[in-house]
N, C-alpha and C positions, 0 to 999 in steps of 0.2 A: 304192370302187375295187376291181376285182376281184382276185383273187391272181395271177389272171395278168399282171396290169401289172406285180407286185413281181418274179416268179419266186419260185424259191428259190437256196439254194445251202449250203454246209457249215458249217456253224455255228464261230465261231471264236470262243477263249476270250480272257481279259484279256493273253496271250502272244501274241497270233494265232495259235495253235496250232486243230489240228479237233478239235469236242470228241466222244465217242467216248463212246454210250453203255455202260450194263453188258453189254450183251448182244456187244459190241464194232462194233455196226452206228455209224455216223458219224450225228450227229446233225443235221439240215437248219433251216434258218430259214424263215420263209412271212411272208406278207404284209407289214407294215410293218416287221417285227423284219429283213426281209431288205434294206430299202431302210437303215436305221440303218446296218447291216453294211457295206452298201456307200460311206455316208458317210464311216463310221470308217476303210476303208480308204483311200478316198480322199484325207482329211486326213493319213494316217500315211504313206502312199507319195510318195516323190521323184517330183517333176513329170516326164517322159517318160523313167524309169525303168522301167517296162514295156513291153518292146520290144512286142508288141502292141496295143501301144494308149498312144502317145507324148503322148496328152492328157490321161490319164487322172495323176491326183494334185496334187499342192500343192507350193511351196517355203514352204513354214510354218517348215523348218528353217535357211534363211537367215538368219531374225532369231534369234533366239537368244545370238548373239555381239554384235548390235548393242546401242547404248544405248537407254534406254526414252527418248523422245524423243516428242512428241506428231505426230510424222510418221510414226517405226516403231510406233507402238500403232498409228494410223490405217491406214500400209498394210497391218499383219499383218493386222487386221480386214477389210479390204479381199480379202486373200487367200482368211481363210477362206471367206468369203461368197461370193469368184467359184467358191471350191472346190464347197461344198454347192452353188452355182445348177446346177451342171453336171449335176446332177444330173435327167433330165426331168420326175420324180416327185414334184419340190420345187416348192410356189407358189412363180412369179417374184417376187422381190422381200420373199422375207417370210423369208429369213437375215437372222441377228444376230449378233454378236459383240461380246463386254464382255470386257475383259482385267481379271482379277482378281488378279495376281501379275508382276511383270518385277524381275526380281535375277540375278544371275549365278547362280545355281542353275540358272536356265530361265523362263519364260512359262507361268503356268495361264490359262487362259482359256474363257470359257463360249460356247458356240453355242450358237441353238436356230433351229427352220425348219418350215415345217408341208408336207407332202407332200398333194396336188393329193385333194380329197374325204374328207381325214380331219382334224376341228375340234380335235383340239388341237396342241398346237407340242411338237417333240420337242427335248429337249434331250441334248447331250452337253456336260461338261465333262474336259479335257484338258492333259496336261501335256509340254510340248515341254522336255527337258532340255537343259540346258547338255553335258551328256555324249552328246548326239545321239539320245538316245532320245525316244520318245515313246510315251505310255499315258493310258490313261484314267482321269479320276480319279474322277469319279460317274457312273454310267448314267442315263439316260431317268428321271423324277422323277415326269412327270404320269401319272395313273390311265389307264388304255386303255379 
């Protein structure tokens, strides 16, 4: 898949914040590193909270308060997955999600998904706090 399908865009740290090289030039993302980027945003941003674009993110942060219940593990999963599909760069149908944590603390839980011409599956695991935050807890694992 070429870089153009991915674009780019500003590279953002484990803060969301742009990361900003030495030289103080803003640092960019390319190819598949830029389609991840976009996942993560998308999982981490309130469902039509960007007035721009009212489709764009997740209610991932709904469950959080609720009980772990094999209805709320199934719908958050459910969530993430319609979250990643949204994505056009993503194989239809080849989001995952495994809840590996639900306590009142918050929900860790692991996605991975494979993007349209690239053979392996990318994974993000992530941690939705009971304090409304949410971060990433391990980056992308597999070899490139």
């Amino acid at each position: 898949m070429s870089a153009d399908v991915y674009g780019q865009d500003i590279k953002l740290d484990a803060d969301l914040q742009a990361v900003v090289a030495a030289n103080g030039e803003l640092v960019l993302t390319d190819g598949p590193d830029t389609g991840v980027q976009d996942i993560k945003l998308a999982l981490f941003t309130y469902l039509k909270t960007l007035f721009y674009d009212i489709d764009f993110g997740s209610v991932i942060f709904d469950f959080v308060k609720d009980e772990s219940t094999s209805i709320t593990r199934n719908d958050f999963c459910v969530e993430v997955k319609r979250c990643i599909h949204t994505d056009p760069r993503v194989v239809p149908m080849s989001a995952k999600c495994q809840i590996t944590s639900w306590d009142h603390t918050g929900i860790i839980a692991a996605a991975s998904w494979r993007f349209i011409d690239v053979t392996h599956p990318f994974n993000l695991v992530f941690e939705v706090g009971a304090d409304g935050r949410i971060e990433e807890v391990k980056a992308d694992v597999n070899p490139r």
